[in-house]
C-alpha positions in Angstrom: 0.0 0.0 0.0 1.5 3.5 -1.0 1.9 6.6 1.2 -1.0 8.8 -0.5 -0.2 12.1 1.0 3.6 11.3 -0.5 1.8 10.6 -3.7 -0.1 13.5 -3.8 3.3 15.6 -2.9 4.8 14.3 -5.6 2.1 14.8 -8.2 1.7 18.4 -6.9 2.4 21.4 -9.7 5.3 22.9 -7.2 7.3 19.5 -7.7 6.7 19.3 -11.2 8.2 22.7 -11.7 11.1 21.9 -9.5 11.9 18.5 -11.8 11.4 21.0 -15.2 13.8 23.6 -13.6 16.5 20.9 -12.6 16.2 19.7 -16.2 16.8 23.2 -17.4 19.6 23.9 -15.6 21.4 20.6 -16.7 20.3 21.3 -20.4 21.9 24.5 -19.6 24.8 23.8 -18.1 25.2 20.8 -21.2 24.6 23.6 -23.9 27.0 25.9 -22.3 29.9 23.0 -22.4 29.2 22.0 -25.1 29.4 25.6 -27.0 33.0 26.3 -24.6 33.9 22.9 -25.8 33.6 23.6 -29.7 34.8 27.1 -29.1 38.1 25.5 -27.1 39.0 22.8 -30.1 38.7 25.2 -32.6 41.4 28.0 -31.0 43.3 24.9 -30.1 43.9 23.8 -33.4 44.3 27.4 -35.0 47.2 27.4 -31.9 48.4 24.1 -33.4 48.0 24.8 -36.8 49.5 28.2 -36.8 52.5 27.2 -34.8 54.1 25.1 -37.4 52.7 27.5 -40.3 54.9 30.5 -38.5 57.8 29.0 -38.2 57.8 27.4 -42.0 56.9 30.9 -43.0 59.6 32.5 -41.4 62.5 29.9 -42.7 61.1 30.4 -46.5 61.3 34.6 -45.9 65.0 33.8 -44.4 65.5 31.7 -48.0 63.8 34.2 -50.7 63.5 37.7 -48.6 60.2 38.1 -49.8 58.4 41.4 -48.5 54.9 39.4 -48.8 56.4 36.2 -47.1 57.8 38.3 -44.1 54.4 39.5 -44.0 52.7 36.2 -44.1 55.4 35.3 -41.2 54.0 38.5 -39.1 50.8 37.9 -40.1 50.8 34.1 -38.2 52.6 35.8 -35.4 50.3 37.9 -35.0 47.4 35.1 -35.0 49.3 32.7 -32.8 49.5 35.5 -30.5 46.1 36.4 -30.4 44.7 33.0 -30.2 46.4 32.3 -27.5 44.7 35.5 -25.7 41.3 34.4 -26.8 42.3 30.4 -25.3 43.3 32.6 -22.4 39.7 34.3 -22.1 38.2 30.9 -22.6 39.7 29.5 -19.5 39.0 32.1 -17.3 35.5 32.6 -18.3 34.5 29.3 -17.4 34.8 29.7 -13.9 31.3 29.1 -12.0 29.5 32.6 -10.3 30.5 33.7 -6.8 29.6 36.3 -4.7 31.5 39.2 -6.1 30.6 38.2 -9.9 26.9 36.8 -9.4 26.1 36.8 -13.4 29.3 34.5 -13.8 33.0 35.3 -16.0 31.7 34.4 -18.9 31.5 38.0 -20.4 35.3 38.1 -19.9 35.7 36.4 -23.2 34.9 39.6 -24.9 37.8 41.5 -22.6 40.3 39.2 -24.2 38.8 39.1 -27.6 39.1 42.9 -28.0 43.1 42.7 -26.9 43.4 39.9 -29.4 41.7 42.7 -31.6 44.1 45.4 -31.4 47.2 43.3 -31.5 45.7 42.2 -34.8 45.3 46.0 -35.6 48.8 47.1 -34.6 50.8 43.9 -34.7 49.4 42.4 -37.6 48.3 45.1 -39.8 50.3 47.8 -38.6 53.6 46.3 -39.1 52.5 44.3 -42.3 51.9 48.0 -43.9 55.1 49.2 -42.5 56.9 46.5 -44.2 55.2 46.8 -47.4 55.4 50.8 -47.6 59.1 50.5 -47.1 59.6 47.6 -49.5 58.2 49.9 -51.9 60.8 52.7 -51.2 63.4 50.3 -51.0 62.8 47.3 -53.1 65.1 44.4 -53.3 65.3 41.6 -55.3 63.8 38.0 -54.7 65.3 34.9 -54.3 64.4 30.6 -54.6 61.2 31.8 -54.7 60.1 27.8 -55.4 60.8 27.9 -51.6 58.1 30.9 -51.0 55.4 29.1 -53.0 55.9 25.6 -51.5 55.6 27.2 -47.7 52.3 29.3 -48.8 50.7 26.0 -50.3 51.6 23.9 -47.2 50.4 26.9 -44.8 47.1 27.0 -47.4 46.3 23.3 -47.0 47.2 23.7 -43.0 45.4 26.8 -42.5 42.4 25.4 -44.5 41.8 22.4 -42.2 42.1 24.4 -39.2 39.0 27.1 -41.0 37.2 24.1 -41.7 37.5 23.1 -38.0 36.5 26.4 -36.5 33.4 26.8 -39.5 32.5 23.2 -38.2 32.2 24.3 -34.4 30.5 27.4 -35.2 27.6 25.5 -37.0 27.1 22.9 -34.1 26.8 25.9 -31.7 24.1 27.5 -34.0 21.9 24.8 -34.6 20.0 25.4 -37.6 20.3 29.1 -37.7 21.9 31.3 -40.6 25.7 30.8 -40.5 26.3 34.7 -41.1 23.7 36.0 -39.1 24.6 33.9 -36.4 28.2 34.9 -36.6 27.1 38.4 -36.7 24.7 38.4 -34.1 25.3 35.9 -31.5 28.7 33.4 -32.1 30.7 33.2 -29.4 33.5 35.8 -30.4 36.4 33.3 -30.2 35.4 31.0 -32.5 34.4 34.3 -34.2 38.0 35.6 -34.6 39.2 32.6 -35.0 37.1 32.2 -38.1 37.8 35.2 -39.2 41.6 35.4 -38.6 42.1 31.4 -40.3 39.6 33.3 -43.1 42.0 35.9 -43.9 45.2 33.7 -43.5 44.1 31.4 -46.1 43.3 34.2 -48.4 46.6 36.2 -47.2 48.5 32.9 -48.8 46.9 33.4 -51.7 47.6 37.0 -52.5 51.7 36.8 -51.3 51.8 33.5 -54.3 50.3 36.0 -56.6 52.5 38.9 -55.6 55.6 36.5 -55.7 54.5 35.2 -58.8 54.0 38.5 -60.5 57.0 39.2 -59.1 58.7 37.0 -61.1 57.1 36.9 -64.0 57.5 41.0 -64.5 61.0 41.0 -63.0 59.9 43.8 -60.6 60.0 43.4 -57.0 56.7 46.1 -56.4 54.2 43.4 -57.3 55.6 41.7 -53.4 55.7 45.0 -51.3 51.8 45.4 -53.0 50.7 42.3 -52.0 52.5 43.0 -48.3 50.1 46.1 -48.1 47.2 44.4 -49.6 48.0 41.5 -46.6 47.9 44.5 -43.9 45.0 46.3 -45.3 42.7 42.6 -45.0 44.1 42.0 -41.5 43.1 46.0 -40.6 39.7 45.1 -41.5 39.5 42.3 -40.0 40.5 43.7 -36.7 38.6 46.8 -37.0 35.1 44.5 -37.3 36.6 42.4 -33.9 37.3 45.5 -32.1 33.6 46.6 -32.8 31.3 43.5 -32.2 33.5 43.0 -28.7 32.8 47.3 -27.7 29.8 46.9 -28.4 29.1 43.2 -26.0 30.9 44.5 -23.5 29.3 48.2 -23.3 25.8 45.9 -23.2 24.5 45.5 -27.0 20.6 44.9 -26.8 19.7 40.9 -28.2 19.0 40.7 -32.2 15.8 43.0 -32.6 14.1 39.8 -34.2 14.5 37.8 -31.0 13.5 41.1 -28.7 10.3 41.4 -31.3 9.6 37.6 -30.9 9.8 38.4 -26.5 7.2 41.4 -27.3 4.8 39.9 -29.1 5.0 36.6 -26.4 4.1 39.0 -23.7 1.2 40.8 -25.7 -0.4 37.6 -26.6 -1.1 36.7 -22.8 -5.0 38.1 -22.1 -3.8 39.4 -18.8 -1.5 41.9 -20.2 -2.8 45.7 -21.1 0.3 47.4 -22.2 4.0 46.6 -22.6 5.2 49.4 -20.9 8.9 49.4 -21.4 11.1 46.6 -22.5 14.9 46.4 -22.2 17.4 44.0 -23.2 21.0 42.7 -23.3 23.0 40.0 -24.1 25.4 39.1 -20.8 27.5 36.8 -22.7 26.7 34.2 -25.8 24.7 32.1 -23.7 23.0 34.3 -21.3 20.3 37.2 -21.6 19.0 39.6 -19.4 15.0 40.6 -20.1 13.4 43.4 -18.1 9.5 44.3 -18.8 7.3 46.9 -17.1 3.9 45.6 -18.2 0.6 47.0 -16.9 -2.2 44.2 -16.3 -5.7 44.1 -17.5 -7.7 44.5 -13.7 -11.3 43.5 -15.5 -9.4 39.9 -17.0 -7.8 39.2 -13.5 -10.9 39.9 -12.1 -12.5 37.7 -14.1 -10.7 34.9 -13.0 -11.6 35.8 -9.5 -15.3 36.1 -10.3 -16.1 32.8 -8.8 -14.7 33.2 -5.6 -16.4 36.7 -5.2 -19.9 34.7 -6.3 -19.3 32.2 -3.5 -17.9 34.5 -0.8 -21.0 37.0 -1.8 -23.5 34.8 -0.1 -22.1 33.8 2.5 -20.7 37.2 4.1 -23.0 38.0 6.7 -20.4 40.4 9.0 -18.4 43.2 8.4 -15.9 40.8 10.0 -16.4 38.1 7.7 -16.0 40.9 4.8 -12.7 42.1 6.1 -11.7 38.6 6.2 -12.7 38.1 2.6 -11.1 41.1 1.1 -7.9 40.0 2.5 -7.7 36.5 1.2 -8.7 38.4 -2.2 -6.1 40.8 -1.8 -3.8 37.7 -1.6 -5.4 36.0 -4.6 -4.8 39.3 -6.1 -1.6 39.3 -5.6 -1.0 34.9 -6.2 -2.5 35.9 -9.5 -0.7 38.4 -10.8 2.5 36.3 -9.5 1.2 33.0 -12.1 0.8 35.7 -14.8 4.1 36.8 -14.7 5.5 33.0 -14.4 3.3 32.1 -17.2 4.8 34.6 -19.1 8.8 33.8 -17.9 8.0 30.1 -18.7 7.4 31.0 -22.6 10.1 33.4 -23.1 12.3 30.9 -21.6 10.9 27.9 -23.5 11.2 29.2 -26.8 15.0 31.3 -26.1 16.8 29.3 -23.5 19.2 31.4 -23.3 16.8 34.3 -21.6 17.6 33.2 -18.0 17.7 36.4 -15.9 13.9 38.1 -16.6 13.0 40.7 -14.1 8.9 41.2 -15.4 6.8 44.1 -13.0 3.6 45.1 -13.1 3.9 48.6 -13.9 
């Protein structure tokens, strides 16, 4: 024979939404590993990858002295570099919430992402230019330049596998969603760089073969110091769009309008709900957003759906006692109420976007 009162406990709504929170949080918690995980292998191999790539591209420029293979070589440096600032960021945003940081580390990713920004900027571009600008005033001639095109084709194929790693762990971690917009929009801005930097590497290697080639072929040696600037000038870009998308998480950017739309148009559709008042957002870190609605409720509709406690209590008050009594239990009702409605209303933002898991709703 079963314990029926343990039974009952059991089946009661509060457990229930105790067993779906505990399931959140370990979906959560899964998602978020799993997203540091693919983020982790992909600057991991671009650390890998672009170790060996540097130091073949440095012995070719010590063979041929091209302009455009000494920028290839800075280039790498310069990825190498910032990689391992973004692996770095990785590791110390993964540590769990404490007292001091109660929202978590996780947005120090984007602190270490914008240094690995401007040390593309200045270290990568910046020098790259310099080199080009002066192998333009003082050109030089070329030399086993069979050497310079075997390195870039090696550091092509090798910087090619490691893109196709970091593409690959970018597309588990959007599930479903536009590649682009998702990179734009939400990514995690690791495996963003590294995308981007493994991006322009591969197409770097194939601008220095076709400055060494011209090179060659023309017999002058301003085709290379070109295709050094033209090398700078990508990785300028490059860094300038890093620099921006990290300012702007860190300074708080708002989620994707589409997504804060989608949270609007959730809230209007409950029948409680009057007005949206105000709505703010912002993205915390890749995983994590912060929602906070001032909404003013529809009295006449809560009331409704007190109506048949107010029939009932009306005939059977027979005391100004027993009517003080009422209107405090209604009060509380009131107030139960208009606690459900704003639960109801948490429980499908978060069900549709998981990833909206501080809301702070009021009734305005």
């Amino acid at each position: 024979m079963y314990n029926q009162d343990a039974f009952r406990a059991f089946a009661s709504k509060d457990a229930w939404v105790e067993v779906l929170q505990f399931r959140k949080q370990v979906s959560r918690r899964a998602t978020d590993t799993m997203a540091t995980q693919g983020s982790t292998r992909a600057v991991v191999a671009a650390i890998i990858g672009n170790s060996l790539v540097m130091v073949a591209k440095f012995v070719a420029f010590l063979f041929t002295g091209s302009g455009a293979m000494l920028s290839e070589a800075i280039h790498t440096l310069a990825d190498l570099l910032n990689q391992i600032l973004l692996l770095v960021g990785i590791v110390r945003s993964d540590r769990v919430p404490d007292q001091e940081f109660q929202y978590g580390y996780m947005a120090e990713r984007y602190v270490w992402a914008l240094i690995s920004a401007v040390g593309i900027f200045f270290l990568g571009c910046g020098v790259t230019i310099y080199h080009g600008i002066q192998s333009l005033l003082y050109p030089h001639e070329l030399q086993e330049l069979n050497w310079a095109i075997g390195v870039l084709l090696f550091s092509l194929i090798l910087e090619g596998y490691v893109l196709f790693v970091a593409i690959r762990a970018v597309q588990r971690q959007a599930e479903g969603k536009p590649f682009f917009r998702y990179m734009r929009d939400e990514a995690d801005p690791a495996a963003v760089a590294v995308v981007l930097e493994d991006s322009a590497a591969c197409l770097g290697c194939v601008i220095a073969m076709i400055a060494i080639l011209l090179a060659e072929w023309t017999g002058s040696p301003y085709w290379d110091a070109i295709g050094s600037i033209l090398i700078g000038c990508l990785l300028g870009a490059i860094a300038v769009w890093l620099i921006w998308r990290n300012s702007q998480l860190l300074i708080g950017v708002s989620v994707p309008p589409k997504i804060r739309r989608q949270i609007r148009r959730i809230i209007e559709q409950n029948p409680a709900v009057e007005e949206v008042v105000d709505l703010k957002t912002r993205v915390l870190d890749t995983e994590t957003y912060r929602i906070k609605a001032d909404i003013r409720f529809d009295g006449e509709t809560l009331a409704e759906k007190l109506s048949s406690k107010i029939d009932q209590a009306y005939d059977e008050i027979q005391s100004r006692d027993q009517f003080q009594q009422f209107a405090k239990e209604y009060a509380d009702d009131v107030v139960e109420l208009l606690a459900d409605e704003i639960d109801n209303i948490e429980r499908k933002i978060q069900s549709q976007f998981p990833k909206a898991r501080h809301l702070d709703i009021e009734a305005d």
